[in-house]
N, C-alpha and C positions, 0 to 999 in steps of 0.2 A: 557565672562564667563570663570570661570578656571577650566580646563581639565588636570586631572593626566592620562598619555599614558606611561601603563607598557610595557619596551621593549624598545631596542634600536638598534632592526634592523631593515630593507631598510624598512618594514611595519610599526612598531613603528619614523620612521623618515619621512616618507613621511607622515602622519597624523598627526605626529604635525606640519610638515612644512604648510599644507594644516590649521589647525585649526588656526596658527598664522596667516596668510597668510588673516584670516575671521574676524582678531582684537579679537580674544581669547588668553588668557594668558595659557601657557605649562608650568607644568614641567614635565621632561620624570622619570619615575622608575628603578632604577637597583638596584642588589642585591649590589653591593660594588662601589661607584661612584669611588673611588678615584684609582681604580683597572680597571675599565671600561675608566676610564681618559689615564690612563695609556699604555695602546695599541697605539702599533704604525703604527703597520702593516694593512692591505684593509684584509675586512671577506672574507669569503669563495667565494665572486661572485667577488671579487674584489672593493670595493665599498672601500670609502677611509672610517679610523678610525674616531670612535665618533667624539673624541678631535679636527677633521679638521671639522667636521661640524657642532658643538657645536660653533666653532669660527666664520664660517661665518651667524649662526643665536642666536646675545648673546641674543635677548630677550627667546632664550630656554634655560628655567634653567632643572640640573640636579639633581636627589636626590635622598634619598633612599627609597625604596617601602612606608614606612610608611610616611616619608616625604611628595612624591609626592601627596599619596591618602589622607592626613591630608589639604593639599594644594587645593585640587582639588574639585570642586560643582559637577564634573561626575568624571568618568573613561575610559578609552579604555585597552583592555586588549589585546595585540599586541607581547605577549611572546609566545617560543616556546610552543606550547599543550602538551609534556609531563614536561611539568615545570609551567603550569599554575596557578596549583593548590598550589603552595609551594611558585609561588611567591604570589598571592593571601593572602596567609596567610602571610607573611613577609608585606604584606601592613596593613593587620590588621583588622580584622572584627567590631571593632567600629570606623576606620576611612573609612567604605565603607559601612556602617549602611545607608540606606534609600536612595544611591545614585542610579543613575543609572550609569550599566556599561555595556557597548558597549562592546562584545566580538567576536573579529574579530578571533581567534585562531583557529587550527583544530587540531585533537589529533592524530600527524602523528606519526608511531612507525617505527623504522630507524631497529632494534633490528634483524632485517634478511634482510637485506641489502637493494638497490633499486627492484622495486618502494617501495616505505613504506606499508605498512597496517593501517591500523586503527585500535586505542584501546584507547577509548571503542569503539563500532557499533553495530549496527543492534538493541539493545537490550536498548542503554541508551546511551548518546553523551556527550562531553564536556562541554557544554553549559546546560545539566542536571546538571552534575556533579560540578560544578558549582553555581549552583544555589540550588542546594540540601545544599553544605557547607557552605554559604554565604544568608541564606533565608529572612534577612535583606536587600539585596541589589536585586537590582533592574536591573536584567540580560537581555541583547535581544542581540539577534546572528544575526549578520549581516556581511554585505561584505568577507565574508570568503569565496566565488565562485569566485573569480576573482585574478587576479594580483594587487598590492597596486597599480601602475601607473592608475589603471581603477577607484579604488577605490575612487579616487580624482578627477577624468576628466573623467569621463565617457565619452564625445564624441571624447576619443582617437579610440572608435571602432563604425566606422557609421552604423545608421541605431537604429532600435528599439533592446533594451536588458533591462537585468531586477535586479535587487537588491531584497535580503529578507530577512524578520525580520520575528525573532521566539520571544516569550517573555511570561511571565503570567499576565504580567501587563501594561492595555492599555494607561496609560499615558505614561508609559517608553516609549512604541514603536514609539508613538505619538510625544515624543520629537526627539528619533532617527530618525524617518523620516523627519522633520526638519533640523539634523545634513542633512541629505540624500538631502535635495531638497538645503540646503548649497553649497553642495560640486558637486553640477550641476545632479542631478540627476531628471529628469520630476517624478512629485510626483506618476502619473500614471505608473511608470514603477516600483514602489517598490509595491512587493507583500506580504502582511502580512499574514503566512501560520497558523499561528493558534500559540499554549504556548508554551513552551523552547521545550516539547517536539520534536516538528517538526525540530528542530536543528539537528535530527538523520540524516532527509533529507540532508540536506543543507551540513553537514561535509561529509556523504555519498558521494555525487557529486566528494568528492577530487579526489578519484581513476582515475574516467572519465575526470576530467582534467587535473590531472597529464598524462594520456594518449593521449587526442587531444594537450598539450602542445609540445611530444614525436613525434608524427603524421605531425602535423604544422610546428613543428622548433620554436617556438617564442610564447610570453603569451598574444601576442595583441588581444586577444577573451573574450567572454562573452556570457552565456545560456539567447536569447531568447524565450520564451515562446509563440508561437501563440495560440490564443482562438479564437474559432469557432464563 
């Protein structure tokens, strides 16, 4: 299957690495490829430039938002949350007409320093916002509780943990938990919390993570849920 994964950082590259990796065909989304090629330098965590690891995976091509999502039978939407929405539209609302798109994002606001806040919250999420601008396309909020490494290999952290999908439409979810039972996830461990709205939840959660992240030292965790 071909999958456009807008974003080309460590999230947006570990998903595609993980989708080729399943015998699906990538290509990743940026606003200016040849500009994005062009960096030489390791991002902010130190991680080496696209261009070095574009070269040791050439079945991933690169392209521009409209490109990739013209290219693509889904989506993954793996850019930063206060830029989702603008790359979104740079991909083009009739080349993501009737798709589904996986939105892993969360809407971190940097705008007063660390920790971040949230914007939007409480009231309406990314994942709304989102699917309000795009009502053609076929949105479910998933993997956005965890670090990308878990996101692909869940039994990086042993024991029982959980994955969850927000969505209005139950094929969507139904295919994304598919992606989910792909990338090693026991099908019983994804919880389907109800329509995009519930995405409030799930972005919600950042705060608490970014703080046991603070607390721990390290992002090798994931929200268990036990039920009675």
């Amino acid at each position: 299957m071909r999958f456009a994964v807008f974003g080309t950082g460590i999230v947006g590259q570990t998903i595609a690495h993980k989708l080729v990796s399943l015998g699906h065909e990538v290509a990743m989304g940026t606003r200016d490829p040849e500009a994005t090629l062009a960096r030489t330098e390791p991002d902010g965590y130190g991680n080496p430039p696209l261009s070095q690891w574009l070269a040791e995976r050439p079945s991933v091509q690169l392209m521009a938002y409209a490109d990739a999502a013209a290219f693509g039978e889904a989506a993954v939407n793996t850019t930063a949350g206060n830029g989702s929405l603008q790359a979104l539209e740079a991909a083009g609302a009739g080349n993501l007409a009737g798709k589904v798109l996986i939105d892993i994002a969360n809407p971190l606001d940097f705008s007063q320093g660390m920790p971040p806040a949230l914007n939007p919250v409480n009231t309406d999420s990314l994942g709304e916002q989102i699917q309000r601008a795009f009502p053609e396309t076929r949105v479910v909020k998933t993997l956005n509780t965890m670090n990308a490494a878990i996101m692909v290999d869940p039994s990086l952290v042993p024991g029982q943990h959980n994955a969850f999908v927000s969505g209005n439409d139950a094929e969507a979810k139904a295919f994304v938990v598919e992606r989910l039972v792909e990338f090693g996830w026991p099908r019983e461990a994804v919880i389907d919390l109800g329509d995009i709205s519930t995405a409030r939840g799930t972005e919600m959660l950042l705060p608490v993570w970014l703080r046991l992240w603070g607390a721990l030292g390290h992002a090798d965790f994931n929200f268990h849920i036990a039920v009675a």
